[in-house]
N, CA and C atoms as an extended XYZ file, in Angstrom:
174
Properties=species:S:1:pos:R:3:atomname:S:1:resname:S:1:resid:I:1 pbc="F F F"
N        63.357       88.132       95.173 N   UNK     1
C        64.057       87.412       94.114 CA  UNK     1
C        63.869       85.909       94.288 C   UNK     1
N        63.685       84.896       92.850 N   UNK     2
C        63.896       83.949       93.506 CA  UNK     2
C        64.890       83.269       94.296 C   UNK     2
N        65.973       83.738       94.515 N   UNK     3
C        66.829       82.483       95.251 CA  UNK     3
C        66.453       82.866       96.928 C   UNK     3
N        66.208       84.158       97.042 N   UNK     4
C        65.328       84.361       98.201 CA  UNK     4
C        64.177       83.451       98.638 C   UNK     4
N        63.511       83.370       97.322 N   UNK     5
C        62.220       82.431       97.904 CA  UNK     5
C        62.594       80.638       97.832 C   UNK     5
N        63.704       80.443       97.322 N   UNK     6
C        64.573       79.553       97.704 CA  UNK     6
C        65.206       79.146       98.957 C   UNK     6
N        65.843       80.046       99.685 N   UNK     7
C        66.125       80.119      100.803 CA  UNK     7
C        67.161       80.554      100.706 C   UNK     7
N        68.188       80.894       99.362 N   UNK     8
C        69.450       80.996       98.917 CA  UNK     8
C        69.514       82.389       99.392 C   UNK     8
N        69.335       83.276      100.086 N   UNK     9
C        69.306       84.065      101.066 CA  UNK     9
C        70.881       84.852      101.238 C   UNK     9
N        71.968       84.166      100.592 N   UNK    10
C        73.282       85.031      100.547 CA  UNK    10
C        73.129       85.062       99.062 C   UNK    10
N        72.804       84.676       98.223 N   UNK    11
C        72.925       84.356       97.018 CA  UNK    11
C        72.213       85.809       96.216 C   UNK    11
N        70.979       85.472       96.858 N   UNK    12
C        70.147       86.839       96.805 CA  UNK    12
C        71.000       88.061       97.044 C   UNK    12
N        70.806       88.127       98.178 N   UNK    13
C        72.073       89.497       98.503 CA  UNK    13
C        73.129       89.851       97.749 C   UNK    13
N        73.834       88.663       97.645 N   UNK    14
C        75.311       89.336       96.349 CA  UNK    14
C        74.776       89.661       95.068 C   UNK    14
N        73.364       89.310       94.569 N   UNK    15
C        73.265       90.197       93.153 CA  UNK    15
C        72.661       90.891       93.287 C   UNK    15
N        71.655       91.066       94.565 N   UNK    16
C        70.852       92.392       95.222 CA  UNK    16
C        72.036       93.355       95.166 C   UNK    16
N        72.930       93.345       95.788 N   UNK    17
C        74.495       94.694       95.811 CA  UNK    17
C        74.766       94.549       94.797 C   UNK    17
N        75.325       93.287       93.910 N   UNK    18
C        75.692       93.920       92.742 CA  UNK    18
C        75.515       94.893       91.752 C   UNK    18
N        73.739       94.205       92.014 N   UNK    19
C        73.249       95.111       90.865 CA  UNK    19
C        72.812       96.580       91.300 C   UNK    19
N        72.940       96.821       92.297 N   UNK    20
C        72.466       98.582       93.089 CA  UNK    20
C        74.540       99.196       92.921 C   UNK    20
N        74.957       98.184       92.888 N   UNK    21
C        76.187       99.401       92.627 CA  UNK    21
C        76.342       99.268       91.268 C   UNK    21
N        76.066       98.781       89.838 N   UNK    22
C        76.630       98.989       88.391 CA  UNK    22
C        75.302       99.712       88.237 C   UNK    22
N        74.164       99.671       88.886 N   UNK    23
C        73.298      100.937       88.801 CA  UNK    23
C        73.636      102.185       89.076 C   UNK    23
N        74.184      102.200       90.263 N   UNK    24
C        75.397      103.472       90.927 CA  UNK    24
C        76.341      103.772       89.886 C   UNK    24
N        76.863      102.973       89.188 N   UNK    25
C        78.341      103.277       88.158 CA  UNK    25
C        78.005      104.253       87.063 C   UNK    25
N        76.419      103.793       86.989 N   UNK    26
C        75.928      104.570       85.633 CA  UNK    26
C        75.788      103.982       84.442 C   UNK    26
N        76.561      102.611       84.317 N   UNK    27
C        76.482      101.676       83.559 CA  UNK    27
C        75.150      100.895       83.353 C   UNK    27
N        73.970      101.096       82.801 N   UNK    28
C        72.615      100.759       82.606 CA  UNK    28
C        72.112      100.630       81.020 C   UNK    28
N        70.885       99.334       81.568 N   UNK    29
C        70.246       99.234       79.902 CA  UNK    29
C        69.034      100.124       79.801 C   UNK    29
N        68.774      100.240       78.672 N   UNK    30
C        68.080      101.022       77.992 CA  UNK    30
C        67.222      101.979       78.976 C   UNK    30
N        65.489      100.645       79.747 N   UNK    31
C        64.852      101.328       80.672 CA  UNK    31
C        65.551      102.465       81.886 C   UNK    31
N        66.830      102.506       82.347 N   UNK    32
C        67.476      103.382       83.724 CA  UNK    32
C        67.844      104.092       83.007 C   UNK    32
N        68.481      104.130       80.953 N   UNK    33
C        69.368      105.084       80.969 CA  UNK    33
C        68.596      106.391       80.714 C   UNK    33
N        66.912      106.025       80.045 N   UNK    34
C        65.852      106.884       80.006 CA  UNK    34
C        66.017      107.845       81.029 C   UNK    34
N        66.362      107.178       82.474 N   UNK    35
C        65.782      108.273       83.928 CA  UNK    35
C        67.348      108.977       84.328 C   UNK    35
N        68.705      107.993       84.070 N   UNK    36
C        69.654      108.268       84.997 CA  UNK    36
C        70.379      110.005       84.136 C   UNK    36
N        70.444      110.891       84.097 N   UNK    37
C        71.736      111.888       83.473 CA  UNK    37
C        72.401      111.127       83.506 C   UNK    37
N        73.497      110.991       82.205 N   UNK    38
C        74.908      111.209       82.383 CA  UNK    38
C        75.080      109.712       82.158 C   UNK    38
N        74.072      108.833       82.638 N   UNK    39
C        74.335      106.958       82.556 CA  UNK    39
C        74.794      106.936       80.788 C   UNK    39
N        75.293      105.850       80.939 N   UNK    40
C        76.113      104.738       79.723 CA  UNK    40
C        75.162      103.953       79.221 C   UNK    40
N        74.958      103.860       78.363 N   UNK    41
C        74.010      102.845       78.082 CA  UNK    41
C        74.752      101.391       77.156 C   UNK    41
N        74.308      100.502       77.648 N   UNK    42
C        75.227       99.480       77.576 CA  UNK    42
C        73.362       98.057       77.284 C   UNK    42
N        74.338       97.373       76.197 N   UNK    43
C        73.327       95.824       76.316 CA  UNK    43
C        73.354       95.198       77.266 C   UNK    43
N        71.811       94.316       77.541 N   UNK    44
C        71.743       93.493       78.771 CA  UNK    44
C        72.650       92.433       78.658 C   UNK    44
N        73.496       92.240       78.035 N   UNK    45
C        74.398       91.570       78.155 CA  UNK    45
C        75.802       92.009       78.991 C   UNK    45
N        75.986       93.307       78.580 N   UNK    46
C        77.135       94.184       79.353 CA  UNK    46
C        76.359       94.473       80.787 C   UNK    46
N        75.244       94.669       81.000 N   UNK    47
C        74.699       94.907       82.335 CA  UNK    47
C        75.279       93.534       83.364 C   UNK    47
N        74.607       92.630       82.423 N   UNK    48
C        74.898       91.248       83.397 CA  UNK    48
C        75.997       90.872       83.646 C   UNK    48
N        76.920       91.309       83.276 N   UNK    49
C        78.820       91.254       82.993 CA  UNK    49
C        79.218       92.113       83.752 C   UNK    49
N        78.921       93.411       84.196 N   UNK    50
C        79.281       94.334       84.880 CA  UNK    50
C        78.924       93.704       86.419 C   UNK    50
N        77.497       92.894       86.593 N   UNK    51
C        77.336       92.556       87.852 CA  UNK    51
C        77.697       91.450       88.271 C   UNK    51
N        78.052       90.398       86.819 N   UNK    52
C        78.647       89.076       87.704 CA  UNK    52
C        80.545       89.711       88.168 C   UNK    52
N        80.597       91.010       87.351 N   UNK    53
C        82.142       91.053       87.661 CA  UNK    53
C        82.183       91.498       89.202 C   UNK    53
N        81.258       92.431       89.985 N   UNK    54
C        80.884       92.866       90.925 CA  UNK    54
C        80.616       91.633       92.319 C   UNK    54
N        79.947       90.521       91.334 N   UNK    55
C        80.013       89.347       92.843 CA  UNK    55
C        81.100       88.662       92.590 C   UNK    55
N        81.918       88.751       91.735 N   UNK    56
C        83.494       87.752       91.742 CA  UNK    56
C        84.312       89.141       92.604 C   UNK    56
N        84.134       90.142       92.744 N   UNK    57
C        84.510       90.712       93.224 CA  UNK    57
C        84.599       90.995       95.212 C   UNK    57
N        83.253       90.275       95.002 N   UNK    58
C        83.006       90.133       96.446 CA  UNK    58
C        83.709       89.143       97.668 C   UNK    58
């Protein structure tokens, strides 16, 4: 990611987890909801909302 190649190296990580658990929730756009059963399909707008709620969460 870039903030990785930044050096931002925690920064990276909290939306690296974020986004592997609202992937986990089932909550996904279009391309995951193709593969996931059972996923929600939601706009990349609700995707990105689900994961900034996930690093305020952190």
């Amino acid at each position: 990611m870039m903030f990785e190649y930044m050096g931002w190296n925690e920064v990276g990580k909290l939306i690296e987890t974020a986004m592997a658990k609202t992937i986990e929730s089932k909550k996904v756009t279009y391309d995951f909801h193709r593969q996931i059963p059972g996923a929600t399909l939601v706009k990349c707008s609700e995707f990105a909302n689900e994961i900034v709620t996930r690093i305020e969460k952190s």
